[in-house]
mmCIF file of the C-alpha atoms, coordinates in Angstrom:
data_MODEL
# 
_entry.id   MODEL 
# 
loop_
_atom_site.group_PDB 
_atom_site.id 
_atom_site.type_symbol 
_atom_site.label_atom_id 
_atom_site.label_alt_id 
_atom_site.label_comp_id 
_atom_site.label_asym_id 
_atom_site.label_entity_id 
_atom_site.label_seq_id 
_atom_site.pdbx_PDB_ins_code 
_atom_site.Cartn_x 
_atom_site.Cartn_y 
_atom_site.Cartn_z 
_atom_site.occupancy 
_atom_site.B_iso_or_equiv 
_atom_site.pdbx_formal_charge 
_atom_site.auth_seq_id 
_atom_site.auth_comp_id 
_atom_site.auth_asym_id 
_atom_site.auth_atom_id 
_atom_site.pdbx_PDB_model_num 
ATOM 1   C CA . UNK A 1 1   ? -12.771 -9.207  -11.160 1.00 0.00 ? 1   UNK A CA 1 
ATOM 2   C CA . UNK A 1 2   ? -14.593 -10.586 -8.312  1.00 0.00 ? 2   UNK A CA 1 
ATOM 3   C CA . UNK A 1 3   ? -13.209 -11.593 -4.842  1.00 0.00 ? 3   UNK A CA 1 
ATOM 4   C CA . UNK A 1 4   ? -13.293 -15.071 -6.096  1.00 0.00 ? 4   UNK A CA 1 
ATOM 5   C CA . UNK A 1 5   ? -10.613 -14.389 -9.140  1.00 0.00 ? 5   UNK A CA 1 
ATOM 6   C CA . UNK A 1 6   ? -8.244  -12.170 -6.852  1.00 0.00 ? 6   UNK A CA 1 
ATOM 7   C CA . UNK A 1 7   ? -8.393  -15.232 -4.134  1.00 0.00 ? 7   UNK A CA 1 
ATOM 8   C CA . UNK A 1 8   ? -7.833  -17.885 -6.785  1.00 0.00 ? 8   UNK A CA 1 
ATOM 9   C CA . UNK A 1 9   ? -4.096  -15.499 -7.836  1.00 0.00 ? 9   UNK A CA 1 
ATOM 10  C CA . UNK A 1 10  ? -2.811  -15.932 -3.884  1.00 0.00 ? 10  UNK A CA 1 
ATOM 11  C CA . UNK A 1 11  ? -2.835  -12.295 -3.311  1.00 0.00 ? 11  UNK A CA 1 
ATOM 12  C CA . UNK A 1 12  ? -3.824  -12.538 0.574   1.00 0.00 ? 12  UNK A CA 1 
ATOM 13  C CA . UNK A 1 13  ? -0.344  -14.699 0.749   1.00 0.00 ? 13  UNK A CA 1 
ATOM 14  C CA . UNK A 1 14  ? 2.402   -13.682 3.058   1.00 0.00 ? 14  UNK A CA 1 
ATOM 15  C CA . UNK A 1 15  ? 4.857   -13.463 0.483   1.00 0.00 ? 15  UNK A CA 1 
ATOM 16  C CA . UNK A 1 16  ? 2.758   -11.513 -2.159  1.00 0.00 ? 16  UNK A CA 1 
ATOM 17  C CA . UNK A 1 17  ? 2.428   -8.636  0.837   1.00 0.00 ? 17  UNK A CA 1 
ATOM 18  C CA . UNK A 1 18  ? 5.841   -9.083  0.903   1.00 0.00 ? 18  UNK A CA 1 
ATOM 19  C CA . UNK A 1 19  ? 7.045   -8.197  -3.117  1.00 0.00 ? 19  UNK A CA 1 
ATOM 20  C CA . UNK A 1 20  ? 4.302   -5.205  -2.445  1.00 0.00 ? 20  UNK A CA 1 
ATOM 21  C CA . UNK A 1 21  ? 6.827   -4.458  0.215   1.00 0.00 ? 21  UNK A CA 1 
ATOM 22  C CA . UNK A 1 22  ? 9.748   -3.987  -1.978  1.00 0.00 ? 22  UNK A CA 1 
ATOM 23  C CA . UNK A 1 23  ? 7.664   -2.430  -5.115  1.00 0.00 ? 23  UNK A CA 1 
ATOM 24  C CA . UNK A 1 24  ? 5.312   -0.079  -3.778  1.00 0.00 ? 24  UNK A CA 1 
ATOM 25  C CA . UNK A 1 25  ? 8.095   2.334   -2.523  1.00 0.00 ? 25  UNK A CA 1 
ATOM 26  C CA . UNK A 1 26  ? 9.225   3.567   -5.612  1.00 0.00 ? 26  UNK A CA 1 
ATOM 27  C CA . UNK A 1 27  ? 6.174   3.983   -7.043  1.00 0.00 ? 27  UNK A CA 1 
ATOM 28  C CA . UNK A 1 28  ? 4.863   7.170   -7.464  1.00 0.00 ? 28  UNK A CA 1 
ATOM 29  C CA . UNK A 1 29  ? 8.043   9.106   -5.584  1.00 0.00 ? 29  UNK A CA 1 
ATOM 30  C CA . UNK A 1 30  ? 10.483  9.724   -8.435  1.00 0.00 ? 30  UNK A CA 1 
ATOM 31  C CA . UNK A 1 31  ? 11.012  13.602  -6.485  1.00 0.00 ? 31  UNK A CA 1 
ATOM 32  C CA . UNK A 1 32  ? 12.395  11.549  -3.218  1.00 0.00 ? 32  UNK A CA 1 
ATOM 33  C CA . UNK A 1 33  ? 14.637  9.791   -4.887  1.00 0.00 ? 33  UNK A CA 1 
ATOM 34  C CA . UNK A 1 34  ? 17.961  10.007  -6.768  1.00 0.00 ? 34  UNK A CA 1 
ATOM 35  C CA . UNK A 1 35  ? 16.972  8.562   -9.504  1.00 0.00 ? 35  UNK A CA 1 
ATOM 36  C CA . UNK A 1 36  ? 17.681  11.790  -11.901 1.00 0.00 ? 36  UNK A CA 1 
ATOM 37  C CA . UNK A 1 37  ? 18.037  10.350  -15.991 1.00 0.00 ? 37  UNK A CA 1 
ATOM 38  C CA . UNK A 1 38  ? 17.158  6.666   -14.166 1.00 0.00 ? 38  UNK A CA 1 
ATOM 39  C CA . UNK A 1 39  ? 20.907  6.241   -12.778 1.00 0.00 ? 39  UNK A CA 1 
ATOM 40  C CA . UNK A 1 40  ? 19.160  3.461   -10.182 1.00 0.00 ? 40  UNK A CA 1 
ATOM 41  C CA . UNK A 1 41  ? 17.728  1.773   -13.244 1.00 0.00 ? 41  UNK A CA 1 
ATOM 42  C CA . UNK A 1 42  ? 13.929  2.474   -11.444 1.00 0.00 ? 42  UNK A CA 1 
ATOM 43  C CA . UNK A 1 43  ? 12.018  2.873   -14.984 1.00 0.00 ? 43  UNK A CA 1 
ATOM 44  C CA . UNK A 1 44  ? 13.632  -0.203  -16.315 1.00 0.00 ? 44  UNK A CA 1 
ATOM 45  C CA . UNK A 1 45  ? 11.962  -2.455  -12.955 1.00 0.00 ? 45  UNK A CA 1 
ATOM 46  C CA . UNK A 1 46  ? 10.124  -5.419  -14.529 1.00 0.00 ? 46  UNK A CA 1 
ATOM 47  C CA . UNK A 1 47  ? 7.467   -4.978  -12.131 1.00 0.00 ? 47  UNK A CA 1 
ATOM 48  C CA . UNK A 1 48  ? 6.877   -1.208  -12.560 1.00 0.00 ? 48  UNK A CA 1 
ATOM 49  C CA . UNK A 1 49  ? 4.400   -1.261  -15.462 1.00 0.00 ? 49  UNK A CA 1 
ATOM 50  C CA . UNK A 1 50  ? 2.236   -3.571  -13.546 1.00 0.00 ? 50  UNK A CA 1 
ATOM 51  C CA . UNK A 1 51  ? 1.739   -2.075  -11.013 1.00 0.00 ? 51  UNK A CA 1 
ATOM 52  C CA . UNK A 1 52  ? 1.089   1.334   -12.399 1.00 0.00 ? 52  UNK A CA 1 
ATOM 53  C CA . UNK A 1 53  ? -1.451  -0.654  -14.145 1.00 0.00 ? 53  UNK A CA 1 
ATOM 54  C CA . UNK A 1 54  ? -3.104  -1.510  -10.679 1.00 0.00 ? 54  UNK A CA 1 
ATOM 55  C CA . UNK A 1 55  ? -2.647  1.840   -9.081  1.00 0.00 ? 55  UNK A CA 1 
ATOM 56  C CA . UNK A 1 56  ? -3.755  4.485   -11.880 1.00 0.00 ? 56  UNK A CA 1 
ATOM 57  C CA . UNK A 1 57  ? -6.957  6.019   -11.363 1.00 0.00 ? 57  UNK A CA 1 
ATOM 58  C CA . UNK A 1 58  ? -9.271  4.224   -13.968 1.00 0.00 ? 58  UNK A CA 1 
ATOM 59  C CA . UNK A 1 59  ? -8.378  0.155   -12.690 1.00 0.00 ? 59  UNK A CA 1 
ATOM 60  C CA . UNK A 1 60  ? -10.703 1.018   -9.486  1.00 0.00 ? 60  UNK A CA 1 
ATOM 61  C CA . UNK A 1 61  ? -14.069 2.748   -10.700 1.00 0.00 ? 61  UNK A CA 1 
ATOM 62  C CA . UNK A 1 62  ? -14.873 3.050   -6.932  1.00 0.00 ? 62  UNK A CA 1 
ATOM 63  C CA . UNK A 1 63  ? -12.143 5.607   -6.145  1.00 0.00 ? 63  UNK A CA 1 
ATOM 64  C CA . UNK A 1 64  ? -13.907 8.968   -5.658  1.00 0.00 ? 64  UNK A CA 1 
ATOM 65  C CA . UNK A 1 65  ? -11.699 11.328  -8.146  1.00 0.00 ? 65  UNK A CA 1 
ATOM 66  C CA . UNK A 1 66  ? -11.279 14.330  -5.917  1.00 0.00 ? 66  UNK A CA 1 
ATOM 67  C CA . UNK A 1 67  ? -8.924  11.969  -3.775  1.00 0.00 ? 67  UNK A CA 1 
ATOM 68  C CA . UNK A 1 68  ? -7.095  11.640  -7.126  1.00 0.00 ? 68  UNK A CA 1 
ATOM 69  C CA . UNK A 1 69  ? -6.094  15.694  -7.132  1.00 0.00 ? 69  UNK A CA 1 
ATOM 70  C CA . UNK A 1 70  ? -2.234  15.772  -6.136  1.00 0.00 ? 70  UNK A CA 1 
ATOM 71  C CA . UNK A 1 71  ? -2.050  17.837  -2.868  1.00 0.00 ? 71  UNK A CA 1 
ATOM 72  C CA . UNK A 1 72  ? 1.514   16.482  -2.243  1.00 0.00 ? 72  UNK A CA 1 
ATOM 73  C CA . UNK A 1 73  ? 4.724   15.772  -4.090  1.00 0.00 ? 73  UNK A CA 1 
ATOM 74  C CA . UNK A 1 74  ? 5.797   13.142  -1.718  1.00 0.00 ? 74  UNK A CA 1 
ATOM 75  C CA . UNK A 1 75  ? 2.881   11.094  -1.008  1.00 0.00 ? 75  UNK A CA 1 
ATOM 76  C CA . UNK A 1 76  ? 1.017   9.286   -2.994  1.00 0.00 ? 76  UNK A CA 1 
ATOM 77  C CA . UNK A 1 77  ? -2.951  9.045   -3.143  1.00 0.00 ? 77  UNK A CA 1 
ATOM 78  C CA . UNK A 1 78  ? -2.701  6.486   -5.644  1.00 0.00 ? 78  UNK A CA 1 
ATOM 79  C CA . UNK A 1 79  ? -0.432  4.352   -3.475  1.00 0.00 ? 79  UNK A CA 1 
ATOM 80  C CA . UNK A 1 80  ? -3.229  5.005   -0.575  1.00 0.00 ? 80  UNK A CA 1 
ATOM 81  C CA . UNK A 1 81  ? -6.036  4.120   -2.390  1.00 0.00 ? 81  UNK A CA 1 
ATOM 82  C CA . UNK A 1 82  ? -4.506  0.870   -3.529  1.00 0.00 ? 82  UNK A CA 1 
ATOM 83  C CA . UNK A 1 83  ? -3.648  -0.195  -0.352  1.00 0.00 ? 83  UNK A CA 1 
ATOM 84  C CA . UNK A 1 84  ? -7.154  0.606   1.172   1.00 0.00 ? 84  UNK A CA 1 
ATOM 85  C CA . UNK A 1 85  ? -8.466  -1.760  -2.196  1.00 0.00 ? 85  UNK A CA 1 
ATOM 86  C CA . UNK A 1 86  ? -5.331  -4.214  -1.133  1.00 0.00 ? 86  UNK A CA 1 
ATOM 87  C CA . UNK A 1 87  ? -6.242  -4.010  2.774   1.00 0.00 ? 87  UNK A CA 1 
ATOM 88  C CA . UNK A 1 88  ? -9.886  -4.499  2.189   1.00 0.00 ? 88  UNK A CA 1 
ATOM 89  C CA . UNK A 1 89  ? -9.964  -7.415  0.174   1.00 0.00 ? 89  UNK A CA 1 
ATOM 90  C CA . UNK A 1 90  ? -7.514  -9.000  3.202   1.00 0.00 ? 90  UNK A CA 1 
ATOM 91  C CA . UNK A 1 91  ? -9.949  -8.736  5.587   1.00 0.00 ? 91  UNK A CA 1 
ATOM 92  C CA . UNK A 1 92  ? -12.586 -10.514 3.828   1.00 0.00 ? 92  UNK A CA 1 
ATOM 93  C CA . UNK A 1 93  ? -9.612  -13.479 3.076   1.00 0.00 ? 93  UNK A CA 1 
ATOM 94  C CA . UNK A 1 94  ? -7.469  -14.009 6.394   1.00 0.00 ? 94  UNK A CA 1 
ATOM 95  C CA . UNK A 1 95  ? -8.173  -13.905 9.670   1.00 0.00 ? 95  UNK A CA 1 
ATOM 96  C CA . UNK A 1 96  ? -8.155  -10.898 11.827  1.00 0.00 ? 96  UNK A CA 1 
ATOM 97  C CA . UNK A 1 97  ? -4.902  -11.914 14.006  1.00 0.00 ? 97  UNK A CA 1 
ATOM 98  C CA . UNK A 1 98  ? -3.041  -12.896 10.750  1.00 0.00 ? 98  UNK A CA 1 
ATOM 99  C CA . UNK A 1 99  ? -4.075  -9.632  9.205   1.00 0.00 ? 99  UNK A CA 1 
ATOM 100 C CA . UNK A 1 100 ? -3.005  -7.118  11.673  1.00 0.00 ? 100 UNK A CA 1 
ATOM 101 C CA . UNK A 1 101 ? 0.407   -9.540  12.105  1.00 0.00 ? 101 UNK A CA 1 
ATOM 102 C CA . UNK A 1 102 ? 1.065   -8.786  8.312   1.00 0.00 ? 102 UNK A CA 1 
ATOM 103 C CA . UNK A 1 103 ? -0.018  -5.217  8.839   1.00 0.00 ? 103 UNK A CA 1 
ATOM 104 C CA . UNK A 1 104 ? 2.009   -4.847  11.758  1.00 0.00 ? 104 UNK A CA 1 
ATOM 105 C CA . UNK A 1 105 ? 5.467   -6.298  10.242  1.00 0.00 ? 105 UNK A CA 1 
ATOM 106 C CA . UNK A 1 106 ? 4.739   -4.548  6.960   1.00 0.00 ? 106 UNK A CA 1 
ATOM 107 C CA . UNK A 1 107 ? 4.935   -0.815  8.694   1.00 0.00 ? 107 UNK A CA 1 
ATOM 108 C CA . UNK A 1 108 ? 8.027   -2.530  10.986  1.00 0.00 ? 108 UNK A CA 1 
ATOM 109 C CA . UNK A 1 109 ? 9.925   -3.324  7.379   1.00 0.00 ? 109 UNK A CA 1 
ATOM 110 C CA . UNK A 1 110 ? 8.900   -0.150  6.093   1.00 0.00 ? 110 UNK A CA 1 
ATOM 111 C CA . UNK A 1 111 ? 10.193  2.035   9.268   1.00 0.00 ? 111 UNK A CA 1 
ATOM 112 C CA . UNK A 1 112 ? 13.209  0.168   9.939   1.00 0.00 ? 112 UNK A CA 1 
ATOM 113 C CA . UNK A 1 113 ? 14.916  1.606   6.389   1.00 0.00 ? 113 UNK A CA 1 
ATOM 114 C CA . UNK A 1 114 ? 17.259  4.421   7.093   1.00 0.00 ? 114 UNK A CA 1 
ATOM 115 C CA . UNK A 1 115 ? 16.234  7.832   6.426   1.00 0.00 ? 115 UNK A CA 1 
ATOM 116 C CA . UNK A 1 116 ? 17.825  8.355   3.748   1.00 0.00 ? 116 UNK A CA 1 
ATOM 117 C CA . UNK A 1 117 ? 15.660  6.194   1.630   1.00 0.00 ? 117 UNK A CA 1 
ATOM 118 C CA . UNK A 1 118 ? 12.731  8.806   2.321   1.00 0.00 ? 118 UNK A CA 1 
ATOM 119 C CA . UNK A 1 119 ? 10.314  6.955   -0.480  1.00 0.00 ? 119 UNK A CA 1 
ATOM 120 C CA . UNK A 1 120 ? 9.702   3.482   2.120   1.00 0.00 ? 120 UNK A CA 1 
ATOM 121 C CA . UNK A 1 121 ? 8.601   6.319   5.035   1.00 0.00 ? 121 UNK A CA 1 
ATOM 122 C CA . UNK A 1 122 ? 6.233   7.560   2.492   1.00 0.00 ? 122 UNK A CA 1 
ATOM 123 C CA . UNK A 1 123 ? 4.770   4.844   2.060   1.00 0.00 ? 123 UNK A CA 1 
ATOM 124 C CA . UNK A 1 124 ? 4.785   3.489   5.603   1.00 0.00 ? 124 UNK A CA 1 
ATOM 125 C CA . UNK A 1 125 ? 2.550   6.249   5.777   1.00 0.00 ? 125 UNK A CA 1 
ATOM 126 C CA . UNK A 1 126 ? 0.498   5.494   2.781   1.00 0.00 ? 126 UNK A CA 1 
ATOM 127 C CA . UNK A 1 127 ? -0.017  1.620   3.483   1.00 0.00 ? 127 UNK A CA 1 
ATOM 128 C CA . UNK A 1 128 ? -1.199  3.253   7.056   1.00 0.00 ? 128 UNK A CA 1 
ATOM 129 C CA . UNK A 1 129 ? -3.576  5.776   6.082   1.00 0.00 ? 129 UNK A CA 1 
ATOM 130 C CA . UNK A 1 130 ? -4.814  3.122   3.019   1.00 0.00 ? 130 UNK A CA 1 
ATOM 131 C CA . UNK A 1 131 ? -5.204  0.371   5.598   1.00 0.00 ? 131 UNK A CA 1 
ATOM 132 C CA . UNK A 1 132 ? -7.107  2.707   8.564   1.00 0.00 ? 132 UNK A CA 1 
ATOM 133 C CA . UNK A 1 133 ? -9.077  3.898   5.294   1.00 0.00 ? 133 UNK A CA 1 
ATOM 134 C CA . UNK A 1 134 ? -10.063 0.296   4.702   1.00 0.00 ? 134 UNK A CA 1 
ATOM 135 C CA . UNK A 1 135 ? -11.993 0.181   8.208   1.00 0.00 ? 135 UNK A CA 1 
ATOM 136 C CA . UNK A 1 136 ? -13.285 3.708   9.109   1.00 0.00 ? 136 UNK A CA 1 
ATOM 137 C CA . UNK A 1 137 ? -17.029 2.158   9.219   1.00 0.00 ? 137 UNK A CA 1 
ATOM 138 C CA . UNK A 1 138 ? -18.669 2.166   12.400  1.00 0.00 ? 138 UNK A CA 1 
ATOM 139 C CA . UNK A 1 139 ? -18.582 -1.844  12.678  1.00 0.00 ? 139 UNK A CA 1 
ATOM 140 C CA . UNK A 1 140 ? -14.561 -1.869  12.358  1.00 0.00 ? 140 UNK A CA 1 
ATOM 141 C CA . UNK A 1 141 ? -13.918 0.417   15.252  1.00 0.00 ? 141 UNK A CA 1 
ATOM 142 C CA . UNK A 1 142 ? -12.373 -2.561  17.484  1.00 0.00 ? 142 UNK A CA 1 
ATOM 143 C CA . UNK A 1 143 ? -10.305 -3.787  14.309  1.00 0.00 ? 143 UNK A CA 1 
ATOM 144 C CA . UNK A 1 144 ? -9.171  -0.048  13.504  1.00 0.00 ? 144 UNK A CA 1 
ATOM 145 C CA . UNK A 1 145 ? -8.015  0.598   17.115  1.00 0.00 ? 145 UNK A CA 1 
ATOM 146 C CA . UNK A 1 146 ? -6.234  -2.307  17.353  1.00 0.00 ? 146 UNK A CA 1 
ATOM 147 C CA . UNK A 1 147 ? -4.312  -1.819  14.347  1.00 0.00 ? 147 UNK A CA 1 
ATOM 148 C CA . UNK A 1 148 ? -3.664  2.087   15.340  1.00 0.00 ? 148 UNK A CA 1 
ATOM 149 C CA . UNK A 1 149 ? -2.009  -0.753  18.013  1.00 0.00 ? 149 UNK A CA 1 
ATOM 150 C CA . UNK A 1 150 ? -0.445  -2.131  15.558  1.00 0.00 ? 150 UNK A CA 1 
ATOM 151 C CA . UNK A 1 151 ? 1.030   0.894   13.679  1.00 0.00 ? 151 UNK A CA 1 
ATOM 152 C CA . UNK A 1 152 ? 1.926   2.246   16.671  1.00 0.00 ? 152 UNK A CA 1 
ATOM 153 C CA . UNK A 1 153 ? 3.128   -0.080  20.072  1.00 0.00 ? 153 UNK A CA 1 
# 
């Protein structure tokens, strides 16, 4: 797939970022949630095959596979590594300003759920170490310390 294909699906859409929103949480954190013999229904979610799909290890080639070594039960390298792919790919399809305003209401959503639902602060901190992982190169320093901003007014 080239840049061209993803653009042409309306991925870089508010509302896409959005669903990811909503999916992405459960994914990968089955020991934060009570979810013991599926009594939320979680392995019957239409969209959880799919998205496995686009966060297991062999859909990106380019993901170096010592990240892929679990060093914690609770977050989710996967997860991270998606959203640095996901995050990436914005920046070369919005603007700047309408990227870190998605960004920025994205880790709002995510923070704002009560802590009880532990799996959306996990991954409030994945989509924000994913997203500062998508511009650690010397020529994104102003865009990564504005959205350190962003993650954190």
């Amino acid at each position: 797939l080239k840049s061209t294909h993803l653009a042409e699906l309306n991925i870089a859409q508010s509302s896409f970022f959005q669903n990811l929103l909503q999916v992405m949480p459960p994914l990968h954190h089955e020991d934060l949630m009570a979810t013991a013999d599926d009594q939320m229904g979680q392995k019957s979610e239409p969209t959880r095959d799919p998205v496995n799909v686009m966060t297991s290890s062999g859909f990106f080639d380019v993901w170096p596979r010592i990240w892929l070594r679990r060093s914690s039960r609770s977050f989710s390298i996967r997860n991270v590594l998606f959203w640095q792919s996901y995050v990436k790919f914005l920046k070369s399809q919005v603007s700047i300003e309408a990227l870190l305003e998605l960004l920025r209401q994205g880790a709002e959503q995510l923070a704002s759920q009560p802590v009880a639902e532990a799996e959306f602060h996990a991954a409030l901190a994945e989509l924000s170490a994913g997203a500062l992982r998508a511009v650690r190169k010397a020529e994104d320093k102003e865009l990564r310390d504005r959205l350190w901003t962003a993650f954190r007014p």
